[in-house]
TORDREN-950080 format. One record per residue (C-alpha): residue in one letter; x, y, z; residue number from 1. Coordinates in nm, 4 decimals, padded with zeros to 6 digits. Layout:
> resn | X | Y | Z | resi
> a | X | Y | Z | NUM
...
REM end
This chain:
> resn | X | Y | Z | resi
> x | 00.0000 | 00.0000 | 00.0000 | 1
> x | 00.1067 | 00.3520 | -00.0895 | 2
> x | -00.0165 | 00.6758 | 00.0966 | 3
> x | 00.0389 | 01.0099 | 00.1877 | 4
> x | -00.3086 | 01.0464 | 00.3827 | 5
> x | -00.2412 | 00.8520 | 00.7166 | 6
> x | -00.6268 | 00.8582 | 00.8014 | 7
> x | -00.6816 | 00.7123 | 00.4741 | 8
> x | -00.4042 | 00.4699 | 00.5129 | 9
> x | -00.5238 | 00.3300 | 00.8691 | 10
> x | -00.8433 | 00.3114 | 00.7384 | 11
> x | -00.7487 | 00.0810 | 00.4284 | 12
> x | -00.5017 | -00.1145 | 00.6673 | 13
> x | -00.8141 | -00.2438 | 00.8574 | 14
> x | -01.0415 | -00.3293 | 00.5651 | 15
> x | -00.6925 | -00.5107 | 00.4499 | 16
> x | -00.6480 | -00.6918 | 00.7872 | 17
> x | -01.0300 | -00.7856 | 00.7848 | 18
> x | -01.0075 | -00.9899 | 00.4345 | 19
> x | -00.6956 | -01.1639 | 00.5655 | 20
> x | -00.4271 | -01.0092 | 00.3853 | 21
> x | -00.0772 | -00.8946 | 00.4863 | 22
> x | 00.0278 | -00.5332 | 00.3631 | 23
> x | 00.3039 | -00.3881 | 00.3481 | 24
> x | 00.3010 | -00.0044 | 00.4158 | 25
> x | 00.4732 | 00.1988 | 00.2185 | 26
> x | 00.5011 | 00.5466 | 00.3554 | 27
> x | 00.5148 | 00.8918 | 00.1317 | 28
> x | 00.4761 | 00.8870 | -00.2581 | 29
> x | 00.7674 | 01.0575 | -00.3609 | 30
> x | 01.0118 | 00.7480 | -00.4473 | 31
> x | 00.6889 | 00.4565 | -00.3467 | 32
> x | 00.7142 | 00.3493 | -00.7329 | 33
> x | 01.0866 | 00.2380 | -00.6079 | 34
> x | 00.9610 | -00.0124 | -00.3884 | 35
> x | 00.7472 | -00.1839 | -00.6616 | 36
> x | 01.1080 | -00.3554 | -00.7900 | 37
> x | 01.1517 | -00.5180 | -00.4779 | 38
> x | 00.8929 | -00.7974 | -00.4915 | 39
> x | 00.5361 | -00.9473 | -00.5833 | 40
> x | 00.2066 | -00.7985 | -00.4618 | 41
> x | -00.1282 | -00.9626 | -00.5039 | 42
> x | -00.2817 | -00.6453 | -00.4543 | 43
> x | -00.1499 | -00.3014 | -00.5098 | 44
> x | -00.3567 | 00.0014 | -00.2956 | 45
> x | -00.3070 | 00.3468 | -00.3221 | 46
> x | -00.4177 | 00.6130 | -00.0823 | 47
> x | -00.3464 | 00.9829 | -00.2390 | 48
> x | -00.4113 | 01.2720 | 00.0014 | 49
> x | -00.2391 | 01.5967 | -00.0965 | 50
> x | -00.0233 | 01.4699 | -00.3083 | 51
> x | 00.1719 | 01.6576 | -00.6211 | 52
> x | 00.0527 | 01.5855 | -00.9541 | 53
> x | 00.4461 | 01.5273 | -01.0792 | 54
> x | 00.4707 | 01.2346 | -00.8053 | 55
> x | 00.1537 | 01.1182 | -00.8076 | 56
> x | 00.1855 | 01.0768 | -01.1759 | 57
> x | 00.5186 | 00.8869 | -01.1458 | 58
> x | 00.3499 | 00.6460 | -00.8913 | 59
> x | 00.0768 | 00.5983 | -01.1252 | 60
> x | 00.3030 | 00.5324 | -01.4453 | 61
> x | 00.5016 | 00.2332 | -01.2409 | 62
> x | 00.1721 | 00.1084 | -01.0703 | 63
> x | -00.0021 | 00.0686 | -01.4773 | 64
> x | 00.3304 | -00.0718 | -01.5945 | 65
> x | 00.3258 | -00.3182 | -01.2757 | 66
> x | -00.0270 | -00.4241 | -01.3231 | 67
> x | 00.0344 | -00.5276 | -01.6913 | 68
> x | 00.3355 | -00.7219 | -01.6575 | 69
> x | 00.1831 | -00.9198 | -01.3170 | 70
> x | -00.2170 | -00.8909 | -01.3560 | 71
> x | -00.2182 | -00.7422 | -00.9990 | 72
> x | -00.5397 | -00.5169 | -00.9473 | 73
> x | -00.5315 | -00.2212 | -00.8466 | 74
> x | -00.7678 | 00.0278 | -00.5913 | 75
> x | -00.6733 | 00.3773 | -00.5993 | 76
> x | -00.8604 | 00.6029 | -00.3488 | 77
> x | -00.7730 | 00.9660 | -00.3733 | 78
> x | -00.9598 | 01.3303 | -00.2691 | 79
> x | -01.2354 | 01.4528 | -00.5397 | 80
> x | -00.9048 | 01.6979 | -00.6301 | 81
> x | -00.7087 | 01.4391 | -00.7724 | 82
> x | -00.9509 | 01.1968 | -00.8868 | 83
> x | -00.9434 | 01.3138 | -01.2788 | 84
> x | -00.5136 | 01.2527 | -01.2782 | 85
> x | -00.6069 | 00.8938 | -01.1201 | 86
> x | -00.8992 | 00.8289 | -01.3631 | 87
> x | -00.6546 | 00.9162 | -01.6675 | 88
> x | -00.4466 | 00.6484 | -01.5846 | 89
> x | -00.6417 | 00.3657 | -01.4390 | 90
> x | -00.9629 | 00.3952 | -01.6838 | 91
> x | -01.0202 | 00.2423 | -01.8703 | 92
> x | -00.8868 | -00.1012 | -01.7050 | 93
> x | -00.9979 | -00.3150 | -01.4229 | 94
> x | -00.8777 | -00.0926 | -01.1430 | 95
> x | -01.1302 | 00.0476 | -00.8513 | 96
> x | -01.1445 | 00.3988 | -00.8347 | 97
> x | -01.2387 | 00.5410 | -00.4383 | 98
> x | -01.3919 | 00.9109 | -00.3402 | 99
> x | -01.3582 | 00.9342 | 00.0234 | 100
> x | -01.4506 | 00.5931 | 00.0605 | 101
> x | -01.6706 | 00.4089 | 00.3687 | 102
> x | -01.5366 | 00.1202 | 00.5082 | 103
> x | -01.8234 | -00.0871 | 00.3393 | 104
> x | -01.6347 | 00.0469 | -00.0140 | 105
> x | -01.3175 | 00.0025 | 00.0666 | 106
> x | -01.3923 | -00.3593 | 00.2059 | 107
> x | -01.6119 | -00.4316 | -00.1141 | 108
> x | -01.3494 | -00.3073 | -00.3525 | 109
> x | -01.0873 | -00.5260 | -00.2101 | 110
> x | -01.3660 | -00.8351 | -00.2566 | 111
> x | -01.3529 | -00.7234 | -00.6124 | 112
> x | -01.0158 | -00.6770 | -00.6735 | 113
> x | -00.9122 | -01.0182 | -00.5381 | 114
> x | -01.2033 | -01.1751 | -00.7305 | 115
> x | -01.1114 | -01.0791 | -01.0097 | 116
> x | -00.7366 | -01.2300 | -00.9728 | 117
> x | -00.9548 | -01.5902 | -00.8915 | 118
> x | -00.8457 | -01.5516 | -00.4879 | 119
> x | -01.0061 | -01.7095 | -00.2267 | 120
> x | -01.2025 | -01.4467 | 00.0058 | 121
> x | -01.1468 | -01.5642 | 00.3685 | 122
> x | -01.4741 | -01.4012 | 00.4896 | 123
> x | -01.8016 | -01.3125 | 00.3396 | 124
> x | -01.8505 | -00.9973 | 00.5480 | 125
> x | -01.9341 | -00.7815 | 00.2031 | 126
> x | -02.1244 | -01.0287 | 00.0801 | 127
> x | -02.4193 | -00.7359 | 00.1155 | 128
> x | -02.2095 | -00.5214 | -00.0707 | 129
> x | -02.1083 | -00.7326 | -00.3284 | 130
> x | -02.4776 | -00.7919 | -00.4380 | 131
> x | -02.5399 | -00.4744 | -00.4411 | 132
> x | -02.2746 | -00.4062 | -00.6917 | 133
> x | -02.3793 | -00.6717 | -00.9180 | 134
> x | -02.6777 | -00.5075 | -00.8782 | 135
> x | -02.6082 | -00.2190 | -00.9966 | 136
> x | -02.4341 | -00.3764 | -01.3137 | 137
> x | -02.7616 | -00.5217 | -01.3944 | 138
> x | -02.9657 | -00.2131 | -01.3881 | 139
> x | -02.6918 | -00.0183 | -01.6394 | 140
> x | -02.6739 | -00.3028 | -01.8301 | 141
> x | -03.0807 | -00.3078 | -01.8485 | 142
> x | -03.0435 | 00.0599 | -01.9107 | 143
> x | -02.8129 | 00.0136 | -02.1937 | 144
> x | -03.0436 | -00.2400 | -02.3755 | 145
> x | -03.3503 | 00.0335 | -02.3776 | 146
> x | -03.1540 | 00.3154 | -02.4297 | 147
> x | -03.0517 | 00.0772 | -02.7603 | 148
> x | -03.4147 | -00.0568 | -02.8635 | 149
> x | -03.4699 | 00.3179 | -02.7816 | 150
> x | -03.2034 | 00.4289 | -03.0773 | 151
> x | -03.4413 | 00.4049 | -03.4000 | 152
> x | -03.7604 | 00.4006 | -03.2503 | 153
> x | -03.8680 | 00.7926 | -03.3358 | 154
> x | -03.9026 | 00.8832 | -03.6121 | 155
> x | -03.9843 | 01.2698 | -03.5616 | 156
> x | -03.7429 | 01.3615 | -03.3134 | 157
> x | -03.4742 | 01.6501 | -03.3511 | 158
> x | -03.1245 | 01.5565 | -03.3680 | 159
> x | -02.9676 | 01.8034 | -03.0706 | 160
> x | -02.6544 | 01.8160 | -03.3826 | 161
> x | -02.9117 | 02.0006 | -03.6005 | 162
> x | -03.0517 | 02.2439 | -03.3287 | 163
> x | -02.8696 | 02.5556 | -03.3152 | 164
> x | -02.9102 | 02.9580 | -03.1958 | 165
> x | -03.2514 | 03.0083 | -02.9662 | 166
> x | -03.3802 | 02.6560 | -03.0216 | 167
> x | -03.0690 | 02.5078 | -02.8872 | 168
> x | -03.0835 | 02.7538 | -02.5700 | 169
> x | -03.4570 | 02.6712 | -02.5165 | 170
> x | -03.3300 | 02.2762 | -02.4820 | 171
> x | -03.0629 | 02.3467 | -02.2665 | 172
> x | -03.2850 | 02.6214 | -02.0726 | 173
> x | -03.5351 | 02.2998 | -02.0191 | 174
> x | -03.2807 | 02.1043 | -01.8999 | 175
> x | -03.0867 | 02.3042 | -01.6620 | 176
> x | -03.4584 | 02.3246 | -01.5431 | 177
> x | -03.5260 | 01.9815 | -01.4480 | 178
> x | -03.1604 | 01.9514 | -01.2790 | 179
> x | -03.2800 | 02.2149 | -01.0516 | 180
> x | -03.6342 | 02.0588 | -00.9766 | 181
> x | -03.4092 | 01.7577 | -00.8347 | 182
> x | -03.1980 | 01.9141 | -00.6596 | 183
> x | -03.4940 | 02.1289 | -00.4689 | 184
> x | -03.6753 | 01.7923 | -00.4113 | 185
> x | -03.3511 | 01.7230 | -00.2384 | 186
> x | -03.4219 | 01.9678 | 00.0071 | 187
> x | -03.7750 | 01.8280 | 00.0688 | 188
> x | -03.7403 | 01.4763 | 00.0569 | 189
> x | -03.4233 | 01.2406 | 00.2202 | 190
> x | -03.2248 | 01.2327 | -00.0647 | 191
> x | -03.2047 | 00.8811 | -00.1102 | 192
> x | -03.5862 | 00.8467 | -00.1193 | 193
> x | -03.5177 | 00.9186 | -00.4927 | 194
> x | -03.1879 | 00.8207 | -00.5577 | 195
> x | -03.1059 | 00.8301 | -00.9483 | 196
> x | -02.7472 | 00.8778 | -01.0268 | 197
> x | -02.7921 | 00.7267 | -01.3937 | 198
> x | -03.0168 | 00.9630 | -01.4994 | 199
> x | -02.8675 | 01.2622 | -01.3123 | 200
> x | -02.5331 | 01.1675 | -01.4975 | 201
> x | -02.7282 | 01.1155 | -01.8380 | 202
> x | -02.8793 | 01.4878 | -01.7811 | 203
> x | -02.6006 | 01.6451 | -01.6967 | 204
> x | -02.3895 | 01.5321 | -01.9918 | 205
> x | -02.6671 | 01.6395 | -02.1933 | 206
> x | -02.6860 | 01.9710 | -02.1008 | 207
> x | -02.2976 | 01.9739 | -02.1272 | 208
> x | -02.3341 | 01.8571 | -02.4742 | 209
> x | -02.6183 | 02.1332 | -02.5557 | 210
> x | -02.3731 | 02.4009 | -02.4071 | 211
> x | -02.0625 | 02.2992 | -02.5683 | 212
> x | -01.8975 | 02.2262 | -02.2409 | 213
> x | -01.7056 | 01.9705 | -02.1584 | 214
> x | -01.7439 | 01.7772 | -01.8337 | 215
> x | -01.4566 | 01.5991 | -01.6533 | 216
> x | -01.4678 | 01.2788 | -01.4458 | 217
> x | -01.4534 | 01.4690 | -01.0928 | 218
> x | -01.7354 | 01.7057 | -01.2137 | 219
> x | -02.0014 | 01.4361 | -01.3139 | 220
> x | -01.9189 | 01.2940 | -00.9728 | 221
> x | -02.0810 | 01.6078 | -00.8180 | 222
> x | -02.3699 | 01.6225 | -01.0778 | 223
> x | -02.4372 | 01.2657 | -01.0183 | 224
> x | -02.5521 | 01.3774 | -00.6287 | 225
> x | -02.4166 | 01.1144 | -00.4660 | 226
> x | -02.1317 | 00.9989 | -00.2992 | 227
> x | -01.8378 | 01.0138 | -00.5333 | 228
> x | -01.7384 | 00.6338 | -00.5023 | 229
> x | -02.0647 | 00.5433 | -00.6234 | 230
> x | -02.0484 | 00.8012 | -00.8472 | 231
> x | -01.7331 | 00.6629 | -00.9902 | 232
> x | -01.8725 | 00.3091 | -00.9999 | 233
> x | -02.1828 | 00.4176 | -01.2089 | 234
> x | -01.9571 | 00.5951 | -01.4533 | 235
> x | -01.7361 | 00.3247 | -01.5004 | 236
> x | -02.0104 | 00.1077 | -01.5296 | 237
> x | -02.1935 | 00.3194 | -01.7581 | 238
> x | -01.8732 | 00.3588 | -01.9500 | 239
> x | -01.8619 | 00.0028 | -01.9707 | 240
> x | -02.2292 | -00.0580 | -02.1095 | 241
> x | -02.1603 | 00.1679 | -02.3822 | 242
> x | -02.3592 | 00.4732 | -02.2229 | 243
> x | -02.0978 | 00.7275 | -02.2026 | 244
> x | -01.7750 | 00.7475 | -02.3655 | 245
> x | -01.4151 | 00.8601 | -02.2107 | 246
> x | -01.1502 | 01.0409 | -02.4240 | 247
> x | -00.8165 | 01.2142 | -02.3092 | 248
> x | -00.8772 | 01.6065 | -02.2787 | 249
> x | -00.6885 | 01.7374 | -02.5294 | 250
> x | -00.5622 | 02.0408 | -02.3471 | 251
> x | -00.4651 | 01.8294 | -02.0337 | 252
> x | -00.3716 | 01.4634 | -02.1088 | 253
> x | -00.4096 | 01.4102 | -01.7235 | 254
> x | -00.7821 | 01.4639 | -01.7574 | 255
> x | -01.0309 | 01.2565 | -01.9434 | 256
> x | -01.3640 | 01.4143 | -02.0702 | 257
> x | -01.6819 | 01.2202 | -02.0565 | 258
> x | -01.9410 | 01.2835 | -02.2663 | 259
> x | -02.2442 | 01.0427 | -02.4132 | 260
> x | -02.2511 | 00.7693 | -02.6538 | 261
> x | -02.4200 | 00.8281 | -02.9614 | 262
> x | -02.6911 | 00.6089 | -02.8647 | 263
> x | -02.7459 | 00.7827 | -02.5402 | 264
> x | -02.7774 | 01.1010 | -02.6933 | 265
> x | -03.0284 | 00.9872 | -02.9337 | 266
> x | -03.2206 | 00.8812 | -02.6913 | 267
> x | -03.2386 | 01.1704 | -02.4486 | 268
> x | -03.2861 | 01.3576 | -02.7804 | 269
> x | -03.6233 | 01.1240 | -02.8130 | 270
> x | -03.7080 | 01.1841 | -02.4674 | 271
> x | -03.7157 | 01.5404 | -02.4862 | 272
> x | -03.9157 | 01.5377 | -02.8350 | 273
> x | -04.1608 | 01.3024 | -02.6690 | 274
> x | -04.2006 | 01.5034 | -02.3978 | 275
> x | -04.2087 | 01.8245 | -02.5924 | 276
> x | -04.5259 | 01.6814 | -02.8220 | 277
> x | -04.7010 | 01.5349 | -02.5351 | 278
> x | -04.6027 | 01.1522 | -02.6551 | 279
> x | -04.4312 | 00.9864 | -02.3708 | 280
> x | -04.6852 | 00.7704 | -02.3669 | 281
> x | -04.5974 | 00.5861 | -02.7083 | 282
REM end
């Protein structure tokens, strides 16, 4: 394990200690990626507090180049800061990306990690956990299906491509208007009453795409309204399921932009013509 954050360290130490492993601890990020020639980890975990991007970046480099010559997984937890420079390295790949994690993520990330190198997990205490993640697999993935049937279904529906001057403004105006009118019910309701990160991810990026912005990875973690490990989980998943699409930012190659697929946007596209000529019921 590398770290500069000590809380964050302790904290992973324990959720490593509870699945049975033995870590070693190496302290400070500065010259970590030196310790990576001295021997073979099962699991490499990285805890990034306030760390510089020049030696964060160097850690990252050796931990990539590590993973792909052993097949060691990789978690990477790191402050909402940093969490683009991690992303830009570790996506897309197999690695679990943290946001100030519980100890419920952190224990269920490790489950995953050493699952997916075929290792016996010596207790089933995230079994809950677990399920839930595979459960959330199964809704993007159902997501992704629809959002494909959706693709051709409309005929009369404006391609958000072709809008342009005050039309274009009144979609993104509409938008930007249902964001808000979930974020007030926020202030009404528990928040998890009506939890819906998919869709608040698939709105944002839409109104990103109407205003010719472009939306990094630790941004759509705060649109997405909650917690930014499950934010990053329903990205990657997304990302995965063909619903959004990742791509280097060309002004800063330690960023990656996320914007939607081509079938996603088509469909949203539907969605708002549907809505706009009273047919959501077709």
């Amino acid at each position: 394990m590398f770290g500069d954050d000590r809380e964050g360290t302790d904290c992973a130490l324990a959720a490593i200690e509870d699945a049975g492993l033995r870590c070693r601890i190496v302290d400070g990020i500065g010259t970590a990626h030196l310790a990576l020639e001295d021997g073979f980890a099962d699991l490499l975990v990285l805890e990034a507090g306030a760390t510089s991007p020049d030696a964060l970046t160097a850690l990252l480099v050796r931990m990539c180049a590590y993973a792909s010559e052993t097949g060691t997984p990789i978690i990477a937890s790191a402050p909402l800061d940093q969490i683009d420079l991690v992303a830009a390295f570790l996506w897309p790949g197999e690695a679990q990306l943290l946001c100030d994690p519980t100890s419920d993520d952190r224990g269920a990330a490790i489950e995953a990690a050493l699952a997916s190198r075929s290792m016996r997990v010596l207790h089933d205490k995230s079994s809950a956990r677990t399920a839930e993640l595979e459960g959330l697999r199964r809704d993007v993935k159902r997501i992704a299906q629809r959002v494909e049937s959706l693709a051709g279904d409309m005929p009369y529906y404006l391609d958000s491509h072709d809008i342009a001057g005050p039309a274009r403004k009144e979609r993104a105006d509409e938008v930007r208007l249902r964001i808000r009118a979930r974020r007030m019910r926020d202030k009404f309701f528990d928040p998890g009453l009506f939890a819906d990160p998919a869709w608040d991810i698939l709105l944002d990026l839409y109104s990103a795409h109407l205003e010719y912005r472009e939306v990094s990875v630790s941004s759509l973690c705060i649109a997405a309204a909650t917690p930014a490990t499950t934010a990053l989980r329903w990205i990657g998943t997304m990302t995965d399921e063909g619903l959004l699409v990742r791509r280097p930012d060309g002004n800063d190659k330690r960023r990656q932009i996320i914007s939607l697929s081509d079938n996603a946007l088509r469909a949203i596209d539907q969605y708002f013509a549907a809505v706009a000529t009273g047919r959501v019921g077709l």
